[in-house]
DSSP file (Angstrom, degrees, kcal/mol; ACC not computed):
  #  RESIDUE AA STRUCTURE BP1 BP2  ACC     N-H-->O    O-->H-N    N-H-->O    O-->H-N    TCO  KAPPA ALPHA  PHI   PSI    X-CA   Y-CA   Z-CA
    1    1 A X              0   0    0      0, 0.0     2,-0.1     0, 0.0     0, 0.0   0.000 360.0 360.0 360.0 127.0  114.6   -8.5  162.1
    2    2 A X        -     0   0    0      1,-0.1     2,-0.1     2,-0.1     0, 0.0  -0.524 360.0-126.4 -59.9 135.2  112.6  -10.2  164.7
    3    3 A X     >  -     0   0    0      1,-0.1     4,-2.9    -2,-0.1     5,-0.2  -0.291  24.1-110.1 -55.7 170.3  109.3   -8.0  165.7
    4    4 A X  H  > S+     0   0    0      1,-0.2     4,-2.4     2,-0.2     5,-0.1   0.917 127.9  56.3 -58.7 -25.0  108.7   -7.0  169.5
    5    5 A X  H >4 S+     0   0    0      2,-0.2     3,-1.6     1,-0.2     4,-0.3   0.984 102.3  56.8 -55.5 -59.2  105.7   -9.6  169.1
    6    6 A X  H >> S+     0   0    0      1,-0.3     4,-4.4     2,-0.3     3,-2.2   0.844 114.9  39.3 -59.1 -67.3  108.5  -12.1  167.9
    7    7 A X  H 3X S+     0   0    0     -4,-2.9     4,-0.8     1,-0.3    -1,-0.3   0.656 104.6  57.3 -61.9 -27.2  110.2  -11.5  171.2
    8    8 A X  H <X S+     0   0    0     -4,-2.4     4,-0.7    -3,-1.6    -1,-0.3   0.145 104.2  61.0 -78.2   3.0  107.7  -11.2  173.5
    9    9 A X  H <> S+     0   0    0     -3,-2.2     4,-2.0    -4,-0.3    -2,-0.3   0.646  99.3  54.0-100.2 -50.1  106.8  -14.7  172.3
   10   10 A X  H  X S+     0   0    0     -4,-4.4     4,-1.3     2,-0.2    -2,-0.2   0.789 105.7  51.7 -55.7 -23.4  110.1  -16.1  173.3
   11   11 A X  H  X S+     0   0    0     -4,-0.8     4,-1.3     2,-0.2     5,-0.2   0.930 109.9  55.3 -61.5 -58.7  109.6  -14.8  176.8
   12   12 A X  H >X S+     0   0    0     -4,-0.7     4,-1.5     2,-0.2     3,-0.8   0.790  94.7  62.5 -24.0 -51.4  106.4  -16.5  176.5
   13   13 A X  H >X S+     0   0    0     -4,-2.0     3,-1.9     1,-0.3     4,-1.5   0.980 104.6  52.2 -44.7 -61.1  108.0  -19.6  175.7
   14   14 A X  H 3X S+     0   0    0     -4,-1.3     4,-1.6     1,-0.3    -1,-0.3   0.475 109.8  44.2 -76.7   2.3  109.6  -19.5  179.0
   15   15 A X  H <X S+     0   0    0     -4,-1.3     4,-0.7    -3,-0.8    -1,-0.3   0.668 101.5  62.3 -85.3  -7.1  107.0  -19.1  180.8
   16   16 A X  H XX S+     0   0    0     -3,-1.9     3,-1.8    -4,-1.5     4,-1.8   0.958 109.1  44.1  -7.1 -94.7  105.5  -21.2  179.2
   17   17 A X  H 3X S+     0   0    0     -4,-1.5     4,-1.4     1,-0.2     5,-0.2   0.913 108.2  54.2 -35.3 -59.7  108.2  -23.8  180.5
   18   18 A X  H 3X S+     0   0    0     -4,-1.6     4,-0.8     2,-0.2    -1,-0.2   0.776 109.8  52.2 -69.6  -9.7  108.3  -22.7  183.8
   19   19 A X  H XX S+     0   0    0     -3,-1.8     4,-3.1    -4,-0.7     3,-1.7   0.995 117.1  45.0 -56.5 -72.7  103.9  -23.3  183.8
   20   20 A X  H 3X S+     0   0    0     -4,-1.8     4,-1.2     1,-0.3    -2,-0.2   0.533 109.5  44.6 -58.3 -52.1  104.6  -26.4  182.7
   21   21 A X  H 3X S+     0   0    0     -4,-1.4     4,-3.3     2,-0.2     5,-0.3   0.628 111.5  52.8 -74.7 -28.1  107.2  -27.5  184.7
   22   22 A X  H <X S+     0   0    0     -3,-1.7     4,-2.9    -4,-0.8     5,-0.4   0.897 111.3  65.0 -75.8 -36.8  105.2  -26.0  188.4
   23   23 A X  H  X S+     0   0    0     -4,-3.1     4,-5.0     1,-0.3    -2,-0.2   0.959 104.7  33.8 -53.8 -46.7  102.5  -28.4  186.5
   24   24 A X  H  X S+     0   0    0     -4,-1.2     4,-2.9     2,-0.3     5,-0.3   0.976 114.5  55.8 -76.7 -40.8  104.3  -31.4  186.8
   25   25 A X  H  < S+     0   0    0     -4,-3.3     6,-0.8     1,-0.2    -2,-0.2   0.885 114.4  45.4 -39.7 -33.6  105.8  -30.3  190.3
   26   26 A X  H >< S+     0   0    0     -4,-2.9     3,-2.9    -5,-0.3    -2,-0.3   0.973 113.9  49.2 -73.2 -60.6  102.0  -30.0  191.0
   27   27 A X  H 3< S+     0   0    0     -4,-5.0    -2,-0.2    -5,-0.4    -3,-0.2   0.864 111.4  47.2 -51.9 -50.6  101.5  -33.5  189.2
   28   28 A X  T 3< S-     0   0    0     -4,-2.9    -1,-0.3    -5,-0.1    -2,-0.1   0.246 116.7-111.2 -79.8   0.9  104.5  -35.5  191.3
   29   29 A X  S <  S+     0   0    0     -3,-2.9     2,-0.4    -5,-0.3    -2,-0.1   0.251  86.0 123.1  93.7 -46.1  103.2  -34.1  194.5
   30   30 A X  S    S+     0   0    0     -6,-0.2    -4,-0.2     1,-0.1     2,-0.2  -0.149  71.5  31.9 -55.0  24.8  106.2  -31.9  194.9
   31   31 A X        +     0   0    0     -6,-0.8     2,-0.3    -2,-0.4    -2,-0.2  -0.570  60.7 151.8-130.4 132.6  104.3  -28.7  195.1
   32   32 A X        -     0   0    0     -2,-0.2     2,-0.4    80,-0.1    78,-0.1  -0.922  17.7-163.0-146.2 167.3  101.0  -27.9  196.4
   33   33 A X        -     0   0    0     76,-1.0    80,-0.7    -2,-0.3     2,-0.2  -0.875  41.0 -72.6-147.1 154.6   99.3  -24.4  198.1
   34   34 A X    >>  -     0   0    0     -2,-0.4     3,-1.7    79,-0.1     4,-1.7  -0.363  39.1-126.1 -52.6 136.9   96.3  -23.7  200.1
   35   35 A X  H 3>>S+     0   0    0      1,-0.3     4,-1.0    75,-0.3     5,-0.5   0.937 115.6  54.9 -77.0 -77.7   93.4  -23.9  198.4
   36   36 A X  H 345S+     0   0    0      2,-0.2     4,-0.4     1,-0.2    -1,-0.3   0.558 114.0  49.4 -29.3 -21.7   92.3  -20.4  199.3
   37   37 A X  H X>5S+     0   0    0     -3,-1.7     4,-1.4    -2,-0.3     3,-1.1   0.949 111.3  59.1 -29.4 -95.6   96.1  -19.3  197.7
   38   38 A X  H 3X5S+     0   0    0     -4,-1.7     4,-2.5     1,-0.3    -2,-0.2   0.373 104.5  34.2  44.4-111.0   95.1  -21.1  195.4
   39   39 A X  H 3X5S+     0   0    0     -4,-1.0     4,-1.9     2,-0.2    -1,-0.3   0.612 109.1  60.2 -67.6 -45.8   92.3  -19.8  194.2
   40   40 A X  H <><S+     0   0    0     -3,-1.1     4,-2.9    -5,-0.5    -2,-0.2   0.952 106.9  50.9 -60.2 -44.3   93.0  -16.4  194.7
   41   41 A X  H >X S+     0   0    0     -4,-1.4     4,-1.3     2,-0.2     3,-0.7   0.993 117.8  49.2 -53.8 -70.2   96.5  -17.0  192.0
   42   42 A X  H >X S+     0   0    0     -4,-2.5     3,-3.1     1,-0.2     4,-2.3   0.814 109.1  46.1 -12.2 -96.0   93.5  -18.7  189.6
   43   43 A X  H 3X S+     0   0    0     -4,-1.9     4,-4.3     1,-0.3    -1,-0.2   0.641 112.0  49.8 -21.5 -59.3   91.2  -16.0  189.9
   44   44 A X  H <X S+     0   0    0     -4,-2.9     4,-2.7    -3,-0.7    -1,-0.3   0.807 110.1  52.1 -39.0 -47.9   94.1  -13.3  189.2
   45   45 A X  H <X S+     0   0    0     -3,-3.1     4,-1.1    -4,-1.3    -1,-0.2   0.713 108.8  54.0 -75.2 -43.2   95.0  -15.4  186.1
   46   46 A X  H >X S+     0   0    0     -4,-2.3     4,-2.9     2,-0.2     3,-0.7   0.938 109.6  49.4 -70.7 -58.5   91.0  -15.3  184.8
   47   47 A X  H >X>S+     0   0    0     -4,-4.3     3,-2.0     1,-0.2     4,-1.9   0.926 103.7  53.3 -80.0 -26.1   91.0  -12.1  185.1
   48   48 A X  H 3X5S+     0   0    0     -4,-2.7     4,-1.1     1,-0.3     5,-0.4   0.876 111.1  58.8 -10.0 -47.4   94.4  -11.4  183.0
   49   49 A X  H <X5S+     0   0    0     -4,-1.1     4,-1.7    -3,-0.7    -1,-0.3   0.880 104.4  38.9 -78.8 -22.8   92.6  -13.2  181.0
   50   50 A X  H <X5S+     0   0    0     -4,-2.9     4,-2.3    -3,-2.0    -2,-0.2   0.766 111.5  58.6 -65.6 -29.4   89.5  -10.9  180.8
   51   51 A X  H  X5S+     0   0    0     -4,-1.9     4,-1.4    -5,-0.3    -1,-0.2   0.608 104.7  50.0 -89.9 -23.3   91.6   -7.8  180.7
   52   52 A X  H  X<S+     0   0    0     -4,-1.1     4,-2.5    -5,-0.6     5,-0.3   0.853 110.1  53.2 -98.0 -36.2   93.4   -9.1  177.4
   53   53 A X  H  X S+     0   0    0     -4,-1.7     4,-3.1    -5,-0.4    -2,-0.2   0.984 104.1  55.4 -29.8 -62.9   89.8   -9.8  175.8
   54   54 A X  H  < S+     0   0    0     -4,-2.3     4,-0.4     2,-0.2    -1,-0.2   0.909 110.8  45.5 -53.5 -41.2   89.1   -6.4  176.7
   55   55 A X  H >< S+     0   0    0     -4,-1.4     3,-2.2     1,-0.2     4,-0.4   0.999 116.3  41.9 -51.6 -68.7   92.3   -5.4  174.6
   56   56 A X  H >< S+     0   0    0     -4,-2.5     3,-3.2     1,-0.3    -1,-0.2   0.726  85.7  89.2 -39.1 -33.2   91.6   -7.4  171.9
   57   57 A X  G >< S+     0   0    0     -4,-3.1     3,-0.5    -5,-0.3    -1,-0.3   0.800 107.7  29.9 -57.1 -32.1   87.8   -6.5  171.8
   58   58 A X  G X  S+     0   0    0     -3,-2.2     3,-1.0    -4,-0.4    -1,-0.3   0.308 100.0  90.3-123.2  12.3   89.2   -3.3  169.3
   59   59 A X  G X   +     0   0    0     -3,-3.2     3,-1.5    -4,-0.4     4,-0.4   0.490  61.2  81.1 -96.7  11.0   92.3   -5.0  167.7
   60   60 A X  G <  S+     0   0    0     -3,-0.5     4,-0.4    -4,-0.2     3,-0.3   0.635  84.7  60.4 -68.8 -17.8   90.7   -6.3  165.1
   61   61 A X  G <  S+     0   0    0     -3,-1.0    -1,-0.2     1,-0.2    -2,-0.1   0.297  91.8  65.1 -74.0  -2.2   91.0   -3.1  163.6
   62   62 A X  S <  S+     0   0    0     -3,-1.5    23,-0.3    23,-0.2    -1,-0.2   0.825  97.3  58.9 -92.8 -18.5   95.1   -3.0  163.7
   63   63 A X  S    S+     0   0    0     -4,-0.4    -2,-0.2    22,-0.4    -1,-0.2   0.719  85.5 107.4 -83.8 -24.1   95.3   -6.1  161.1
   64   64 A X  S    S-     0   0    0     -4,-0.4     2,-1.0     1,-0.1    21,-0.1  -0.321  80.8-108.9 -51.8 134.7   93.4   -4.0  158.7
   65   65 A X        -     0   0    0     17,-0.1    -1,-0.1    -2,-0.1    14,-0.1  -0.409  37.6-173.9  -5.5  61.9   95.2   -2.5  155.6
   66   66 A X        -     0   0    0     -2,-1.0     2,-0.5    12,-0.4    16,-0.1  -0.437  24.4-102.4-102.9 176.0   95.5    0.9  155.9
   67   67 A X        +     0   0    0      1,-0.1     3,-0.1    10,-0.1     8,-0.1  -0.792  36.9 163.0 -98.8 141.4   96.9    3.5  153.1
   68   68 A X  S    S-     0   0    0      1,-0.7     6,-0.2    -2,-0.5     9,-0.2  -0.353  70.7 -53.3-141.2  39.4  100.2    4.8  153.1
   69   69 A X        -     0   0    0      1,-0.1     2,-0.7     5,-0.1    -1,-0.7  -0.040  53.6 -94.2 101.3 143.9  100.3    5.9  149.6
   70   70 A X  S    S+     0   0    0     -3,-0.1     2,-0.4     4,-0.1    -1,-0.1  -0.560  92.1  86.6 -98.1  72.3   99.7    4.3  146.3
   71   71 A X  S  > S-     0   0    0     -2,-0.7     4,-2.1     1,-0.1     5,-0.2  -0.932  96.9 -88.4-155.7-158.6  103.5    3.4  145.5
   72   72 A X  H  > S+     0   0    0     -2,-0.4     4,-2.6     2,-0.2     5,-0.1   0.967 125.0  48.8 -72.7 -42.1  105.5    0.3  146.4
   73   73 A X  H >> S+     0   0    0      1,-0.2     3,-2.8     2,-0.2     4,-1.8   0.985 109.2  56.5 -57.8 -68.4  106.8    1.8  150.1
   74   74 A X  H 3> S+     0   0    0      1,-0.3     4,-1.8     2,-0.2    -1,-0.2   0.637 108.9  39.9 -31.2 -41.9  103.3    2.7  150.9
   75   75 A X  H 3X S+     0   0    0     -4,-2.1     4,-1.3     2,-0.2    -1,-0.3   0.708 118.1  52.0 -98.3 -13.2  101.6   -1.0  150.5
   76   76 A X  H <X S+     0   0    0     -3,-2.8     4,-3.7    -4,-2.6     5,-0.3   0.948 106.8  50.5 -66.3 -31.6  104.8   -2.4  152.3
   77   77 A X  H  X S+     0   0    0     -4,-1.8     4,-2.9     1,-0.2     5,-0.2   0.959 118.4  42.7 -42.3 -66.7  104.2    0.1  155.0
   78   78 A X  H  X S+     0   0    0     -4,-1.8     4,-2.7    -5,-0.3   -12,-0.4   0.880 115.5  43.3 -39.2 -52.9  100.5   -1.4  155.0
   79   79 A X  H  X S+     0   0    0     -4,-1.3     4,-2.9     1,-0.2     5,-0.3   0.990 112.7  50.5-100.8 -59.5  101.2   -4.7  154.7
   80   80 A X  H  X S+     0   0    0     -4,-3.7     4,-2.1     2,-0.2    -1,-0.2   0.932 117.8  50.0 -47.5 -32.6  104.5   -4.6  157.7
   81   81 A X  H  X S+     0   0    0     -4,-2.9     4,-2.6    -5,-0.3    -1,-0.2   0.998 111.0  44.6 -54.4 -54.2  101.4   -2.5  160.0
   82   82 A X  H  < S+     0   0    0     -4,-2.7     4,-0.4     1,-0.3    -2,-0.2   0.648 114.6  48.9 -82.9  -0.5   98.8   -5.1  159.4
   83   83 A X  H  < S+     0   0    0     -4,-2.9    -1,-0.3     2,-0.1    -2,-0.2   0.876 108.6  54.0 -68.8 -23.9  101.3   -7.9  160.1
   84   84 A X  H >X S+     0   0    0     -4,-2.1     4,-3.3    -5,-0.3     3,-1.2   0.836 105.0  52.8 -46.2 -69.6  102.1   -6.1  163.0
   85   85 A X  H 3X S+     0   0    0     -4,-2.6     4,-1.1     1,-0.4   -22,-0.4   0.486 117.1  37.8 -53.5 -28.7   98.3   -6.0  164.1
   86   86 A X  H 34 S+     0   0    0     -4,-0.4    -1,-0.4     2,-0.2    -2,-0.1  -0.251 107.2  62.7-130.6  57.5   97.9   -9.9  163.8
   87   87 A X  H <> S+     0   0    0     -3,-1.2     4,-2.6     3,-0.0    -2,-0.2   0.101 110.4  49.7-116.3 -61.0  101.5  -10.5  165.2
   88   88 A X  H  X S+     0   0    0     -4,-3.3     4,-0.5     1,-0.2    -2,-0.2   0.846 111.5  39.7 -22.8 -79.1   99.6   -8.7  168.3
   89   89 A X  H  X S+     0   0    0     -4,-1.1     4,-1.3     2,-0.3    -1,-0.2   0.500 106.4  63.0 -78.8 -20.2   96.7  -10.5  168.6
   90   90 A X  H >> S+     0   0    0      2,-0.2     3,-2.2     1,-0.2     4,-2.0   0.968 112.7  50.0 -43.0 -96.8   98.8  -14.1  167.9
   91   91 A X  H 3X S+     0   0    0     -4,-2.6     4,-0.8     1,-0.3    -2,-0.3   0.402 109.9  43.3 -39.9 -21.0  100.5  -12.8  171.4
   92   92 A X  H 3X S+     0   0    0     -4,-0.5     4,-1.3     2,-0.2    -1,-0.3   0.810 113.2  49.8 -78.4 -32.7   97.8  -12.1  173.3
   93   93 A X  H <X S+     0   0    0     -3,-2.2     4,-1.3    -4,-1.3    -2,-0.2   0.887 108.1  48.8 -18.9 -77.6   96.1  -14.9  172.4
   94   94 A X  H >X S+     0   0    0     -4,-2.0     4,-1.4     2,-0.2     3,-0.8   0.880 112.8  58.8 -58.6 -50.6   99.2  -17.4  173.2
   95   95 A X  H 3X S+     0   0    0     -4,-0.8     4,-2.2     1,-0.3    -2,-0.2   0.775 109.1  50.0 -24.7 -48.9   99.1  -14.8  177.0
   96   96 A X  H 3X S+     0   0    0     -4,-1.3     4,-2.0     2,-0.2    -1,-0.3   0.909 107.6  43.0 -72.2 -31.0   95.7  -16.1  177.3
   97   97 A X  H XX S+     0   0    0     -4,-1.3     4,-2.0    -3,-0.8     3,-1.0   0.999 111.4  56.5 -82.7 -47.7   96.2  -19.5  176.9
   98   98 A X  H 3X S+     0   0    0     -4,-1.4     4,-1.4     1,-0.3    -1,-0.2   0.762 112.8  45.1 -25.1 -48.1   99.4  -19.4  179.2
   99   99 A X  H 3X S+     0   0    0     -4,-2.2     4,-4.3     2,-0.2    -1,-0.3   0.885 109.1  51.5 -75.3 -32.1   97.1  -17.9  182.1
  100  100 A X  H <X S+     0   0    0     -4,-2.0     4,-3.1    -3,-1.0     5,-0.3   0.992 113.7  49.5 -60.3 -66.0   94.0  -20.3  181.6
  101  101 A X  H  X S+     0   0    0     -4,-2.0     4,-2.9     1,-0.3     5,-0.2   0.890 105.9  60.7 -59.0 -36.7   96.8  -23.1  181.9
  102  102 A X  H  X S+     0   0    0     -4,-1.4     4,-4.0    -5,-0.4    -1,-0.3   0.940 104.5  48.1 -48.0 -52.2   98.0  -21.3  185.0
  103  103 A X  H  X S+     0   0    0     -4,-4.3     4,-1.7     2,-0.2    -2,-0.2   0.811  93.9  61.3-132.1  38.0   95.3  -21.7  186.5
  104  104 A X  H  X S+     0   0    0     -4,-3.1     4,-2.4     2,-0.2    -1,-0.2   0.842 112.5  54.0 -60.0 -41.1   94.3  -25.1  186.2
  105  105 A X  H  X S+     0   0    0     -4,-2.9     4,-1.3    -5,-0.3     5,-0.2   0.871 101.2  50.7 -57.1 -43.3   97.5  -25.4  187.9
  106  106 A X  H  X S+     0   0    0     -4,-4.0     4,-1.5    -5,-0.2    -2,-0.2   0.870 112.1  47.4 -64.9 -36.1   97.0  -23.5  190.4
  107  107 A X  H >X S+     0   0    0     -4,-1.7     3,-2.3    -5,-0.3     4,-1.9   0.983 110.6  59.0 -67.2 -75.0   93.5  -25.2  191.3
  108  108 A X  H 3X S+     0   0    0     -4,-2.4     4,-1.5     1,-0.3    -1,-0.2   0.799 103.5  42.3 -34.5 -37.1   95.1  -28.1  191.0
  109  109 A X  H 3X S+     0   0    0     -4,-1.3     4,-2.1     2,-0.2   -76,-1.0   0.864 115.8  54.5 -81.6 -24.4   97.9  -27.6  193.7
  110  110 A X  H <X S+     0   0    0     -3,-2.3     4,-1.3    -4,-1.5   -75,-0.3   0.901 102.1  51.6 -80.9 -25.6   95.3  -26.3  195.7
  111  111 A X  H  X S+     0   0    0     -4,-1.9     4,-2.0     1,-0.2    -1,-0.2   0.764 105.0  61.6 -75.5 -21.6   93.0  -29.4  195.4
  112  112 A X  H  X S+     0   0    0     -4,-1.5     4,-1.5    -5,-0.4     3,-0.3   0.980 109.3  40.1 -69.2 -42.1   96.2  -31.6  196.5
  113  113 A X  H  X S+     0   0    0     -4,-2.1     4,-2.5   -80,-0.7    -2,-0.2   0.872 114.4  53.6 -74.0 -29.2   96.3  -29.7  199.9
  114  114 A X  H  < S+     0   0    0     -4,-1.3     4,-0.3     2,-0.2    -1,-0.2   0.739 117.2  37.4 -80.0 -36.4   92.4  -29.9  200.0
  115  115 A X  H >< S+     0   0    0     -4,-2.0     3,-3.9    -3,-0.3     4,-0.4   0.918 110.5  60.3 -65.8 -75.1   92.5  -33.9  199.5
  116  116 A X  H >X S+     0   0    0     -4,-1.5     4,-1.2     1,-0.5     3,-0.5   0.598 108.4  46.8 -69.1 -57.3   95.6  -34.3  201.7
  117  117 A X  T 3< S+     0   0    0     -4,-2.5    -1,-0.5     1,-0.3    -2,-0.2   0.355 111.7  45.9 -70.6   8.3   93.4  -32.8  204.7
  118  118 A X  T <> S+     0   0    0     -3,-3.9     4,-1.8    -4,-0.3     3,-0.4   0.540 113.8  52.2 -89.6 -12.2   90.5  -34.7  204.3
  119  119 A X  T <4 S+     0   0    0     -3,-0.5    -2,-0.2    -4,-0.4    -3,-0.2   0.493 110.5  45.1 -47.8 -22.1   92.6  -37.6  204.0
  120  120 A X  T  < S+     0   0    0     -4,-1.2     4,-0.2    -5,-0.2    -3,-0.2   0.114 110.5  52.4-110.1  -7.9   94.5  -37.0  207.0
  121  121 A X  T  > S+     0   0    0     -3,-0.4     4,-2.0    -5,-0.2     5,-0.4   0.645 113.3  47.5-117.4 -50.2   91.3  -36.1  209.1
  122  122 A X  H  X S+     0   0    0     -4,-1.8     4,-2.0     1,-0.2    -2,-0.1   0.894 114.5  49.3 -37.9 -34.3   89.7  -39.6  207.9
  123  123 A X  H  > S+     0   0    0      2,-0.2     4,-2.3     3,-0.1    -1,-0.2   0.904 113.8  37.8 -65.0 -49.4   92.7  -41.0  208.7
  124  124 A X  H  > S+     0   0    0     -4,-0.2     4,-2.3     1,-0.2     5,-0.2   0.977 115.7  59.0 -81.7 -36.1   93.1  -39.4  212.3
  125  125 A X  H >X S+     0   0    0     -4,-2.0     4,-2.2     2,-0.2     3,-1.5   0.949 101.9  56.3 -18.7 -76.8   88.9  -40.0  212.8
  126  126 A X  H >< S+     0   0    0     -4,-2.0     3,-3.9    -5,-0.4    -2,-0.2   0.859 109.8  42.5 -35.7 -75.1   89.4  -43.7  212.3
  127  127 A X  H 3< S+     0   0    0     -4,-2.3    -1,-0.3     1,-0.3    -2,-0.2   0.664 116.0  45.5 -54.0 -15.7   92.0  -43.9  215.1
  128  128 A X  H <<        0   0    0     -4,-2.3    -1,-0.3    -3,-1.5    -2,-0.2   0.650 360.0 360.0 -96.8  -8.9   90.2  -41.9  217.5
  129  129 A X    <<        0   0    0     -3,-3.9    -2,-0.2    -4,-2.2    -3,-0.1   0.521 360.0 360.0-109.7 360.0   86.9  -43.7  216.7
């Protein structure tokens, strides 16, 4: 039986895929934002990423062992918790990197609108000058 981690890493994968895919839309030109957009989606995306630090900061404590009896159920019970506990912290982990990557993209779409208009004002300069 899959855990919820298990599954909530396969929604990850797809969004994954869909980061990945606005990346290349970003890459090909085919999407760009306002850099002030932008920046703001970024920003949001840092802190997500601060906010799951802050989770984590005490979850080292779920991967620990705990007792649930000295017989056979009791140390599987242990053992199924603390996989549990670094099943967690695998997924938040993999969350973080999935927002960091977000928003590299997102700076990135925002620096294509940010070229395009100073490209486009060099452009119109020249011809008026």
């Amino acid at each position: 039986m899959a855990s919820r981690f298990e599954a909530g890493d396969t929604q990850l994968a797809g969004v994954v895929q869909q980061q990945g895919s606005l990346a290349a839309a970003v890459a090909a030109g085919e999407l760009w934002l306002e850099s002030g957009v932008a920046e703001r989606a970024a920003t949001r995306c840092e802190q997500a990423v601060r906010e799951i630090n802050d989770l984590l900061r005490d979850a080292r404590q779920l991967t620990v062992k705990r007792k649930f009896g000295d017989n056979e159920d009791g140390h599987a019970a242990a053992e199924r918790f603390a996989r549990a506990g670094r099943d967690y912290i695998d997924s938040m982990q993999n969350a973080q990197t999935v927002f960091r990557n977000m928003a590299a993209t997102y700076r990135v779409a925002g620096r294509t609108v940010t070229e395009a208009d100073v490209a486009n004002e060099q452009m119109f300069r020249g011809r008026s000058g």
